[in-house]
C-alpha positions as CSV (number, residue, x, y, z in Angstrom):
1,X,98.6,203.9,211.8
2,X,99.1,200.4,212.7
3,X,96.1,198.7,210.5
4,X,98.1,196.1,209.5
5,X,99.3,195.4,213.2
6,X,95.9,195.1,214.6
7,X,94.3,193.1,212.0
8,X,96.6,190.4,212.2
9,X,96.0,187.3,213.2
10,X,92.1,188.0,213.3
11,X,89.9,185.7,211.1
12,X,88.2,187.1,207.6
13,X,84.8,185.6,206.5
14,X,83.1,187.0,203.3
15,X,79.2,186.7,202.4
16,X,78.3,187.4,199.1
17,X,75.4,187.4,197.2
18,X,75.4,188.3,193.2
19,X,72.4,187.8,190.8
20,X,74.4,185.7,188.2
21,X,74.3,181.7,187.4
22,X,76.8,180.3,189.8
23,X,78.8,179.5,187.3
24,X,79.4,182.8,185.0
25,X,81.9,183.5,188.6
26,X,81.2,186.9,188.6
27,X,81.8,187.1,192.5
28,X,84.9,185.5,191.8
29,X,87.5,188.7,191.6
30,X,85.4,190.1,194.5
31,X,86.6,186.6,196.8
32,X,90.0,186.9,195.2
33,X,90.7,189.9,196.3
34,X,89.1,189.6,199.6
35,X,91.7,186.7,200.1
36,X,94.4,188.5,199.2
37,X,93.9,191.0,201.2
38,X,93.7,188.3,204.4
39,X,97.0,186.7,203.1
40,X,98.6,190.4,202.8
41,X,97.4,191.6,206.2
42,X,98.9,187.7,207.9
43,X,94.8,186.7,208.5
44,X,93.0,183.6,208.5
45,X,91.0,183.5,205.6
46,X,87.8,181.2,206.1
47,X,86.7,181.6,202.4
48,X,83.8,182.8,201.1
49,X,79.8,181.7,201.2
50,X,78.3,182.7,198.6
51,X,74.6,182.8,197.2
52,X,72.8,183.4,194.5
53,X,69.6,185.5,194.0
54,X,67.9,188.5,192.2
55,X,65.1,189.8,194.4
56,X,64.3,189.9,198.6
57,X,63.5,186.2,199.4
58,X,65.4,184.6,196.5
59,X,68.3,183.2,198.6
60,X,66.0,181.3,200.3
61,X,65.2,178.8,197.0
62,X,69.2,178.5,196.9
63,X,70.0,175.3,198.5
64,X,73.2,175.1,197.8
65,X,73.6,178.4,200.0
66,X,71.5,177.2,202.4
67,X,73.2,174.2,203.2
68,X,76.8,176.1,203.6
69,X,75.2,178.7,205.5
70,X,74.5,176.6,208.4
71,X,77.9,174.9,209.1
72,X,79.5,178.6,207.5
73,X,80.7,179.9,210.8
74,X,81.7,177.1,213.1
C-alpha cells in the first residue's frame, strides 16, 4: 500500500499523559516504541512531551509539563 512511502520523511511528535510518578517510567515503552516506529518508517522523531496527572485539570499543577509544552512544537 505504500505506508511506509508516504510517511517518510514527515516529522512524529508524541503527547502523553500517564497517572504515575514521573519516575516509575511507565510511559516509557509507550515513547520507545513510538520512536522506533519513526526510525523504522525513515521519520524525524521530535521525542516525546510528556505529563503527568490523574483527574481533568491535573496537568495544569505539572510544571515541569508546562514548561516543555510551550517551546514543544517549535
Amino acid at each position: 500500500l505504500g505506508f511506509t512511502a508516504t510517511m517518510k520523511g514527515r516529522t512524529m511528535h508524541a503527547v502523553v499523559v500517564d497517572s504515575d510518578d514521573e519516575k516509575e517510567g511507565s510511559s516509557l515503552p509507550l515513547i520507545d516504541s513510538l520512536r522506533r516506529t519513526a526510525v523504522y518508517m525513515d521519520m524525524t522523531w521530535k521525542g516525546a512531551l510528556t505529563g503527568h496527572a490523574n483527574r481533568p485539570g491535573d496537568i495544569e499543577t505539572d510544571a515541569a509539563a508546562l514548561a516543555a509544552a510551550a517551546t514543544y512544537f517549535t
